[in-house]
N, C-alpha and C positions, 0 to 999 in steps of 0.2 A: 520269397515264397518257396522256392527250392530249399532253402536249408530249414526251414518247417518240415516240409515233406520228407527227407532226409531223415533229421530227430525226430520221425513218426517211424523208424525202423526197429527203432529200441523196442517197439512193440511185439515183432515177430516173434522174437527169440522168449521174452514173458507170455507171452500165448502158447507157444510149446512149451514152455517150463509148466506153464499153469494144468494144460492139459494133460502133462504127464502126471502131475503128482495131484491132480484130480479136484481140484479147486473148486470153487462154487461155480455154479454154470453162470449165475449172473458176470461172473468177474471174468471166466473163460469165452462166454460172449463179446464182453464189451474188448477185450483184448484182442480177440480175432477179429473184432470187427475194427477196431483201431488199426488193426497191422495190415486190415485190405487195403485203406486208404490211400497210401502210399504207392504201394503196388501199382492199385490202378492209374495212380499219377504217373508211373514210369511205363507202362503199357502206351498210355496215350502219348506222349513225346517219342517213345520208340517208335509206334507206328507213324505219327509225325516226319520224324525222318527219315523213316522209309521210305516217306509220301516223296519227297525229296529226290530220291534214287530210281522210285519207280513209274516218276510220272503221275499228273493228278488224275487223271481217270482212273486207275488201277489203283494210285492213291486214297481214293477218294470210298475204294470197295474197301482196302483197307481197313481205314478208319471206321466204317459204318461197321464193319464185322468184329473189330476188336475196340472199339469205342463200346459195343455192348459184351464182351469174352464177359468180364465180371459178373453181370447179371446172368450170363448164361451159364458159367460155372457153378455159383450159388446154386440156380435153379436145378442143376444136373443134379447136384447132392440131395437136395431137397427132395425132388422124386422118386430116387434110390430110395429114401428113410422113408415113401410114401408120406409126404408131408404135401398133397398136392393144394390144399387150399392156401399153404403159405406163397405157392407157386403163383399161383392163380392172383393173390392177393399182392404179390412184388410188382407183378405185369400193371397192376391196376394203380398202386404205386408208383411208378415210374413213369404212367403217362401222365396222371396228376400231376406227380412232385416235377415233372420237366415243365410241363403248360401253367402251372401255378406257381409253385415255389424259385423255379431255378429261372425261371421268366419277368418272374416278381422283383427278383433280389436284382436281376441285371438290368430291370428298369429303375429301379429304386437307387441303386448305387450309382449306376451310368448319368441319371437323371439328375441326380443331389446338386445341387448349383448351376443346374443349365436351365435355359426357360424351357427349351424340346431337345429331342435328339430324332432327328427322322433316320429309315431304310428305305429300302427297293420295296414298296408296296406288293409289287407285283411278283415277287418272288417270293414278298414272306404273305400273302396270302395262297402262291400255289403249293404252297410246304403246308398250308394250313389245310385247304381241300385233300390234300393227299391225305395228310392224317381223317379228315373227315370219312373219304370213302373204307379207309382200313378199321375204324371203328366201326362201322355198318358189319363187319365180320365178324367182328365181337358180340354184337346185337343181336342178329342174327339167328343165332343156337340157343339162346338165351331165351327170344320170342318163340321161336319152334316148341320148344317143349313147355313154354306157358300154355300155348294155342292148342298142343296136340298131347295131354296128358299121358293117353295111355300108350305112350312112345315107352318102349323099354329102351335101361340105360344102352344097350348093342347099337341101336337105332342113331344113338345121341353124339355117340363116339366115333359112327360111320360118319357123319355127317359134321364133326368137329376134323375129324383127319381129311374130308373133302375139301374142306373150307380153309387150313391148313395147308394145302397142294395150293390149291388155285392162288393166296394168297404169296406162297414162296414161288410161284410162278415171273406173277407180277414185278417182284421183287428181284429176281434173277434176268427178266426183260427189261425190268428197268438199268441193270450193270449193263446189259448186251447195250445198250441205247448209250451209255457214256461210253462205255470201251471201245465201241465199233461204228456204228450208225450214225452218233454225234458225239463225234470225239471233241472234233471244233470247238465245240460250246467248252471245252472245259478243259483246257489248253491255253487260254491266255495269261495265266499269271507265273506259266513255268521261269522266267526269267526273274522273278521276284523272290525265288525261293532261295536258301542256302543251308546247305548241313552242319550242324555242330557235331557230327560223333559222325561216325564212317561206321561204313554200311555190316563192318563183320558185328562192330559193336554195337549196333541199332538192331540186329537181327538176335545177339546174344540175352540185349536188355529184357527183350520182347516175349523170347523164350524162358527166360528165367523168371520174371517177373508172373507169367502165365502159371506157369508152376508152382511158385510159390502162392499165386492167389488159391488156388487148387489148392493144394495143405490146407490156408489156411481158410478155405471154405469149409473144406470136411470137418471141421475143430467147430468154423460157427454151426453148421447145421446140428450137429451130434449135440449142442449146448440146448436149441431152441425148443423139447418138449421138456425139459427140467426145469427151464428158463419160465413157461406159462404154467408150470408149478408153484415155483417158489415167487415170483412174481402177481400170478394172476391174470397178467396178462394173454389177450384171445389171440391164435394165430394168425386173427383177420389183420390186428393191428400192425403184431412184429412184420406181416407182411407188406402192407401196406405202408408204413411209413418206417421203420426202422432198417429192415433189409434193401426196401425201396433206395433210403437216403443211402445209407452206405456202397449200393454197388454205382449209384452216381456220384458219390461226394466230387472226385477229380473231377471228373467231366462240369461237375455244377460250378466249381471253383474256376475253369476255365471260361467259362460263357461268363460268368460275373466281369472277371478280368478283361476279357474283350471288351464290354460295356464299359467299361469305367476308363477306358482306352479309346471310347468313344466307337467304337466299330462295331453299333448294332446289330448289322447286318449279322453279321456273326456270329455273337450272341443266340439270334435267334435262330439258323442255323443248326448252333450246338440244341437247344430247347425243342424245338418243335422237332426236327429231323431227326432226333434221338427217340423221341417220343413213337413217332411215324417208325422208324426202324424195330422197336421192341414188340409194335405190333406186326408189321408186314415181314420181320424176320426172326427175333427173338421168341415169340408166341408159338408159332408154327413149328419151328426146329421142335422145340420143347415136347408139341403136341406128339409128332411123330417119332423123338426117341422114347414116352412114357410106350409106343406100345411094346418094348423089349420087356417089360415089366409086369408085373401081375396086375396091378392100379395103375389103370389109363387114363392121363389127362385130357379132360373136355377141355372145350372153348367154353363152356356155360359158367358166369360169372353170375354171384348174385345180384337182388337186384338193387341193394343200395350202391356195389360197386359199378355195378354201368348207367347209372343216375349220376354216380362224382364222374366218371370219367366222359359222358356225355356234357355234363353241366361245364368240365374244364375246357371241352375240344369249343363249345359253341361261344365262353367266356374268352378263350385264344382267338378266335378268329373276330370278335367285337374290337377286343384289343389292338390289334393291331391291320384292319381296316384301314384306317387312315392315314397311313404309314410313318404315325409319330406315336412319340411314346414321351410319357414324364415322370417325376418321382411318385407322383399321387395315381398312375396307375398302378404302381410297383408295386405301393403299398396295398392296394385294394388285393390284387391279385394272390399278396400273401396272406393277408386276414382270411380272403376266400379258401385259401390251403390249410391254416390253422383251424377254420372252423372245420371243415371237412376230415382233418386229424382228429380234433378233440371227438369229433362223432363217430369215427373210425374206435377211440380209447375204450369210451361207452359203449358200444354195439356188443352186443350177446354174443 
């Protein structure tokens, strides 16, 4: 799987060729977006062994914070170019495509030849709540201005950047709760761990690798209003499911592998708490750098996308209820993500 990833490099340098000499944006899209891939593969292993050196609590912030850099990079560019419903449309993306697709594929593949695979009930239902209450945030601004029409957009934004605060609160209480308060809890597997790459080179991977994602988001975002040009396609889509997949591809590839490795726990883990993290930390960041900006991001989502991202948080938490999982719900999960693309293609 590494030397995949690997000869997915050959991509960077053809997306800076391409970009230079001004290529079709279809082809300068799919090459930047080919050459994130990789990237973020090597992000995630570099923070990995970080996790290593720095202990899993401090590890484990980590991972949460650059397990999403990629969507948060894209998302940076994205708002710069005032592209903010591509923004908006990634977020909604990424919590689907984690609770459907990347959930689906690691029951589906984990499952192929086993009668069950069970996890910790109990822990993949409180990953499941957790994302429950952080969707209520997103809902939220959304019902405000159905109920209270003649709210001006000032009104909307005051109360997307409150909502934004309280929620990076949470999320900053909940680090204080592993690092310091209850460390205990998240301490027992330190002798389990071992570094393959020293600490100067896990720290070089991690910076460069950032950087280079950063290039080569600036190349994808500059392609995507040429791109629903010459394509036709809406920016509800590119957001939602193309940008979406690409700043998870690594991340999705990992959680499959767990599964098929038989360590669901895990898996779900990577899906759901990824998920939960783009809302209670990715969403907010985002909200509060648009206001450097002339065009400020709401939390206000439309309402076909908090219909799919409601419909996935309440479909994730049926799922995995009973704390078994098989190939046939994998598969369910994913037709439920395909149907929800295909209606994402179609949508005005």
């Amino acid at each position: 799987m590494n030397k995949f990833f690997v000869g997915m490099f050959v991509f960077i340098p053809l997306a800076l060729a391409a970009n230079f000499f001004h290529w079709s944006a279809t082809v300068i899209f799919l090459l930047a977006a080919l050459a994130i891939i990789p990237l973020a593969k090597y992000i995630g292993e570099a923070t990995e062994e970080i996790t290593v050196y720095a202990g899993p609590a401090l590890g484990g912030f980590l991972s949460a914070t650059f397990g999403n850099i990629t969507e948060l990079i894209i998302s940076v560019f994205a708002i710069q170019a005032g592209l903010l419903e591509v923004v908006k449309a990634s977020i909604t993306g990424a919590i689907v495509g984690n609770l459907l697709l990347v959930m689906g594929m690691s029951m589906l593949v984990g499952g192929w030849g086993k009668e069950k695979q069970t996890f910790n009930r109990t822990g993949a239902l409180a990953n499941a709540a957790t994302l429950l209450l952080a969707v209520i945030a997103l809902v939220i601004p959304a019902i405000f201005l159905q109920t209270a029409p003649g709210a001006n957009s000032l009104v909307v934004e005051k109360l997307s950047v409150f909502v934004a605060i309280f929620m990076l609160l949470v999320y900053l209480a909940s680090i204080f709760f592993s690092l310091f308060t209850h460390k205990h809890l998240y301490a027992q597997e330190v002798g389990k761990l071992e570094a393959k790459w020293s600490k100067l080179k896990s720290i070089s991977i991690l910076i460069g690798a950032t950087l280079a994602v950063a290039g080569m988001s600036k190349i994808l975002v500059d392609s995507i209003e040429p791109l629903v040009k010459n394509l036709g396609w809406t920016e509800l889509f590119i957001g939602v499911v193309v940008v979406a997949i690409i700043g998870n591809a690594a991340e999705h590839t990992s959680a499959i592998i767990m599964a098929r490795k038989n360590k669901m726990d895990l898996a779900l883990a990577v899906s759901v708490g990824s998920a939960s993290q783009i809302v209670m930390f990715v969403a907010p960041v985002l909200v509060l750098f648009s206001l450097f900006f002339k065009e400020q991001m709401s939390l206000v989502f439309n309402t076909f996308e908090l219909i799919a991202i409601v419909l996935s948080v309440l479909i994730a938490n049926l799922v995995v209820e009973d704390g078994e999982s098989n190939w046939l719900e994998g598969l369910q999960l994913i037709v439920a993500y395909a149907i929800i693309a295909v209606a994402f293609f179609f949508h005005p």
